[in-house]
N, C-alpha and C positions, 0 to 999 in steps of 0.2 A: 710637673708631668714630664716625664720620658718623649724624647724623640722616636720618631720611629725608625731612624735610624739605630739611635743608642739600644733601643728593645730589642734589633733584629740582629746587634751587634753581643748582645748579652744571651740572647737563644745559643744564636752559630757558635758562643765560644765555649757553651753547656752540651753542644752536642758532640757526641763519640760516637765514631762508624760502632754499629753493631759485628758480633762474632756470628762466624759460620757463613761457607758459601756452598752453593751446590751448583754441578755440572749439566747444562742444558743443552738439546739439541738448538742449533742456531737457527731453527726455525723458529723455538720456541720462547727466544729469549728477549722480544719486543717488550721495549721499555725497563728492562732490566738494567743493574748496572754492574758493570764488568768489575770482577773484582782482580781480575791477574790481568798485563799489558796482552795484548797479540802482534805478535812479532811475526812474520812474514815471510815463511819458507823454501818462498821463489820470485824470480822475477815475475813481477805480472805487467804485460805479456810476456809468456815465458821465451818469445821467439819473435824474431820481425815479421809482422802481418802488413794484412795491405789495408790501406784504407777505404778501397774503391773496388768493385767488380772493374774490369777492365786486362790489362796485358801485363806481366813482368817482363821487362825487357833490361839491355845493358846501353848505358847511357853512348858509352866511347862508340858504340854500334853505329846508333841512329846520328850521331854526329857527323862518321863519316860520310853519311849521306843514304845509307841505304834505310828505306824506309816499305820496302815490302819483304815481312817475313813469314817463314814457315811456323805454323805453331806447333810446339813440340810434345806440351804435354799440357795436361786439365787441371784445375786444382781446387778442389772444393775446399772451406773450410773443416776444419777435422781432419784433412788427408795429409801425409807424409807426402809434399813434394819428392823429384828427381831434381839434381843439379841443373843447371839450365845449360843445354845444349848448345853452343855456338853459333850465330847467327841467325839465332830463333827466337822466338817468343810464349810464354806462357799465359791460355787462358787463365786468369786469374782472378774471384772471389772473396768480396769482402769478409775479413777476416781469417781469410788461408794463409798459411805457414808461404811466406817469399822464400822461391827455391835459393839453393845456393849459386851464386854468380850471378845473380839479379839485383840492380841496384837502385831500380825504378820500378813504379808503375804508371803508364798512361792509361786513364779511365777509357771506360768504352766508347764516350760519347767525342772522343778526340780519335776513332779510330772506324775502320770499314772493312770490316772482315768480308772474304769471300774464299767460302769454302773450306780449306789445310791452311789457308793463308791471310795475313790481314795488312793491313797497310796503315802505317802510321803518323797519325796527320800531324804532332805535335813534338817536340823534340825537349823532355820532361831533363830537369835541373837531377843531379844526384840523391835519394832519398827521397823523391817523390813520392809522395800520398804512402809513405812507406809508415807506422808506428813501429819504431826503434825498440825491441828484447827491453824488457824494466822500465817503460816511459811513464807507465803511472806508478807500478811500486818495486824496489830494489827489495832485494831478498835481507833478512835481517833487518831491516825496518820496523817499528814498531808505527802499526798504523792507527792502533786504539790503544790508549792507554788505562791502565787499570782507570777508574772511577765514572766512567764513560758511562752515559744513559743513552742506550742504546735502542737507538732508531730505525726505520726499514731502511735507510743507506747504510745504515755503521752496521747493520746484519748483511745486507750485501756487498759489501767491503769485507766483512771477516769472510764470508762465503768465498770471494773472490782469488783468496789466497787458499782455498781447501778445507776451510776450518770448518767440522761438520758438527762441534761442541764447545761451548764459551761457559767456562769458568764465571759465575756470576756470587755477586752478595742476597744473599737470601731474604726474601720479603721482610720488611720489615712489621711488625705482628703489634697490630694498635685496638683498644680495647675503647669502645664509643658508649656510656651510655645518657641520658636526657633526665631532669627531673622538672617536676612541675605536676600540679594536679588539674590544672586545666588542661593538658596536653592530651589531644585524643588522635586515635589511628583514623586515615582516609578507610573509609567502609563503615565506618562505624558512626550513632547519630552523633549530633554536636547539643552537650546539653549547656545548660546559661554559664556562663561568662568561661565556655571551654573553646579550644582553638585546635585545628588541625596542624599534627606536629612539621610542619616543611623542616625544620633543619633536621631532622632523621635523614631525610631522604638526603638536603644537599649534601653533606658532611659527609653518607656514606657513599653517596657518589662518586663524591672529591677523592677517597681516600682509595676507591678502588683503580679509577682512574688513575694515581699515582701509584699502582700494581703492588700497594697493601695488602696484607691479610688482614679482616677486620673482624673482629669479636661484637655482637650489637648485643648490647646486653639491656636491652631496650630501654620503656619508661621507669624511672625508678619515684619510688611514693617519695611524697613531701616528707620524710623521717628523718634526724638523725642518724638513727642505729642502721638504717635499709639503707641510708649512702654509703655511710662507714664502712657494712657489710658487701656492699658489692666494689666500690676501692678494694678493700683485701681481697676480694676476689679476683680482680681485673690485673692487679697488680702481681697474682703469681705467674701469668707466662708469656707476658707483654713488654711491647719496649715503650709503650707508650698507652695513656691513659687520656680519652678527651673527651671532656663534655663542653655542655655549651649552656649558660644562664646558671642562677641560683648561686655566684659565686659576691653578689651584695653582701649589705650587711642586715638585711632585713631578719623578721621574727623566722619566717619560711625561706630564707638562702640557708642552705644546709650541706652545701657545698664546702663552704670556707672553711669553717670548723670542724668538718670532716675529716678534710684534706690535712687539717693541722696536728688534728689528733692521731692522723694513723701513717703521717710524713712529716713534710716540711713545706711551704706555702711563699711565695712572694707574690705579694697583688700591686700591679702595674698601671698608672692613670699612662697612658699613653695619649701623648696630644696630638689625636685624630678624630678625624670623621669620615664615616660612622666608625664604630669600634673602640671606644676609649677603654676600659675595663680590660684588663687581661690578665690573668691570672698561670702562672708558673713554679712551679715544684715539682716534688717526687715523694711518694708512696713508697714505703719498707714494703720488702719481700720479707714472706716467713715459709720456714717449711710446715710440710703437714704438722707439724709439733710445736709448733711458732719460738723456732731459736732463732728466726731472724737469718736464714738462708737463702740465696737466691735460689730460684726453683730454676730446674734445668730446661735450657733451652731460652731461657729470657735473655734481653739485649742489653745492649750497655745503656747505663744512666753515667748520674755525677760520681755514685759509688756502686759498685757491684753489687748490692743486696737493696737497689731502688729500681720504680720505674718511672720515669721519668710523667710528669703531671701537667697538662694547659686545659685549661679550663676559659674557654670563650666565651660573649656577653652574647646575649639573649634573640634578640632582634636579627628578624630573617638575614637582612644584608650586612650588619654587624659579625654577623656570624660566616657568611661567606668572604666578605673581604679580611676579614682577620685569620681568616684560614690559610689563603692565597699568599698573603703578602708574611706574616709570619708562618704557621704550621707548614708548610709546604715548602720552603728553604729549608723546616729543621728538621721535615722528615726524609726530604733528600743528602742532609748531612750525614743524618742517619745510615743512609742506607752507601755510606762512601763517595756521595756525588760531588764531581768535583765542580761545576758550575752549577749553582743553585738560586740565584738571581738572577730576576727576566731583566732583557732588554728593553729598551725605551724608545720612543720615538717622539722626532720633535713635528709637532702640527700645526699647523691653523687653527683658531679656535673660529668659528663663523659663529657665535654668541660673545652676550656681553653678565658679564658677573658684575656686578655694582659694588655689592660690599665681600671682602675676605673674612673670613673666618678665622679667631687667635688661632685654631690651629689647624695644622696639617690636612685638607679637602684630598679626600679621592670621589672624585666625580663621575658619575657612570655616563657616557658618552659614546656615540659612537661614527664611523669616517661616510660623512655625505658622496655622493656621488662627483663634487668637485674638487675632493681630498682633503676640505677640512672637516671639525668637529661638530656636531650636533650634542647639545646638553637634555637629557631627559629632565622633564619639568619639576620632577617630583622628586629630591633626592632626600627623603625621608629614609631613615634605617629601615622602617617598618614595607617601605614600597618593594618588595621581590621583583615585580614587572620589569624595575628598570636595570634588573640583572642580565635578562632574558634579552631585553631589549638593546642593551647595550652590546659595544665590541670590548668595551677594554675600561679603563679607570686612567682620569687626568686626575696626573699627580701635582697639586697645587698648594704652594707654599703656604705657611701660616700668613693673614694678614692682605692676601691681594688678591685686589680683586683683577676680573680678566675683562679685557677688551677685544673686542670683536677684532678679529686680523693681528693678534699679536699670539705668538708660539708657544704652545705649552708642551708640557714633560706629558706624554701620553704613554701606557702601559696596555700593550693589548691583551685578550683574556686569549686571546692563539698563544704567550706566551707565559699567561700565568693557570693555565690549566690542560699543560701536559705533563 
């Protein structure tokens, strides 16, 4: 069996940023990823402000000892200061432009104004509470760099420098559909040995949540020819094809042989829990005439006239950690992202595991109120609750087991499902 490292290492080296970007208002472009650098027009700040409501004064002033001055002029932020007049001082507002010849500011609460005049109790060092022209960004800087999944700070950071539209990479366009003939819709009765379909709903959660276009080409019959048929369908203006179960080898997986007949197919034991089974290829584009054309507007695959194929195993949580931990790097690669692996964090386990599993444990777990981990009881593929229930998945090696107060590799779901 494949590690899952080796598996997530053989996805990322199969994925190709997709073509075409389009230009968005930087309102609009949360969670998008930037497809051109933004490079930085001006200094920000574009001029020395002040830190504080309080006085602009001149330091060499108040040294010589005079410490009651006239105030000269007002300054709100927004307003074009006047030069500062000689022996005076300017009321002065956080974030107003420091007039010229001021090289301080003492806050108000170090000072006792009365009336045209104030009195200055404090005798402020040069550059006081002053923010220096370009202290957070020099002009010509590039502050995002193209591949950036861009977050409410990296849209206020592009904001910050002017930018009122960001160049981005265009949704990536994934085509979802289920088979199974047990599989029933919520609203509808449940007849003997049928099951209400939950991965519709996580999957296409997941995929919007990752700011996908997503095609749901819903339940497909237990057929042959009706998989086949909607693969060629799915596969003309998609960069990606995903279903979930029916990829065994049983008489009713009709998944496999589909995918082979109308692509190419590699089926992957991946040595995990939950989620062993993974399946990966690509589906031939044809045009209307089927010479085997990529249809216009499709994304990149392994070759220009494919779309690229994952097919996930069955079982609710099977199905969403296998989405997470691979589909989710590879449709962020897709889409140009240049970090696409969550971060980890090392915890306390406050449980005891007794025996390891040959392989690879992701544990649904979640951080007790004393910072270490709590283990949900039931870590059945089949148990969804302890999705819901959990924060995140302990990444636990093949083979060991865990003792209460010793550290494990924890992945939180804040970082595996944005």
């Amino acid at each position: 069996m494949l590690s899952t490292a080796d598996a997530l290492a053989t996805l990322l080296g199969a994925a190709v940023q997709i073509d075409g970007t389009e230009t968005l208002p930087t309102l609009d472009a949360i969670n998008r990823v930037l497809a051109a650098d933004v490079i930085s027009p001006l200094d920000v700040p574009p001029m020395n402000t002040s830190a504080m409501d309080g006085y602009a004064v001149r330091v060499a002033e108040l040294s010589q000892g005079e410490r009651r001055l006239p105030i000269s002029q007002r300054i709100p932020a927004g307003h074009a200061p006047q030069p500062l007049a000689e022996g005076t001082a300017a009321r002065i507002f956080t974030g107003a432009t420091v007039p010229p010849g001021a090289d301080a500011i003492v806050m108000q609460e170090q000072t006792e104004p009365a009336g045209d005049e104030v009195a200055i109790l404090h005798t402020p060092k040069a550059g006081e509470w002053i923010t220096q022209q370009g202290a957070d960004i020099r002009k010509g800087a590039t502050i995002l760099p193209a591949g950036t999944r861009l977050t409410p700070q990296a849209l206020g950071l592009a904001a910050s420098v002017g930018c009122a539209n960001l160049e981005v990479v265009r949704r990536v366009k994934v085509a979802v559909f289920f088979t199974g003939d047990e599989l029933t819709m919520p609203g509808e009765p449940l007849k003997p040995g049928a099951i209400y379909n939950s991965n519709r709903f996580t999957l296409t959660g997941l995929l919007q949540k990752l700011g996908c276009e997503v095609t749901d080409f819903g339940i497909v019959p237990d057929r042959l020819d009706a998989t086949r048929q909607t693969l060629r369908e799915a596969a003309q203006a998609h960069d990606l094809i995903l279903t979930c179960g029916g990829v065994s080898v049983g008489e009713e997986d009709h998944v496999k042989p589909a995918v082979e007949a109308e692509g190419r197919l590699s089926m992957w034991q991946i040595a995990m829990k939950p989620g062993k089974p993974l399946a990966f290829g690509a589906i031939r584009r044809a045009s209307p005439k089927g010479k085997g054309v990529a249809a216009e507007g499709a994304g990149a695959s392994g070759a220009a006239n494919e779309t690229f194929f994952i097919g996930l195993p069955g079982n609710p949580v099977s199905t969403f950690v296998t989405f997470l931990l691979f589909v989710r790097p590879f449709l962020l690669r897709l889409a140009g992202g240049r970090t696409v692996t969550p971060r980890a964090l090392s915890l306390r386990a406050d449980f005891t595991q007794q025996k390891g599993d040959r392989r690879n444990e992701f544990l649904r777990a979640r951080v007790n109120a004393a910072g270490g981990l709590d283990l949900f009881p039931n870590q059945s593929s089949a148990v969804l609750t302890s999705t819901v229930w959990g924060d995140g998945l302990i990444d636990n090696p093949p083979n060991h087991a865990i003792s209460a107060g010793e550290t494990v590799r924890f992945i939180p779901f804040s970082e595996l499902l944005n």
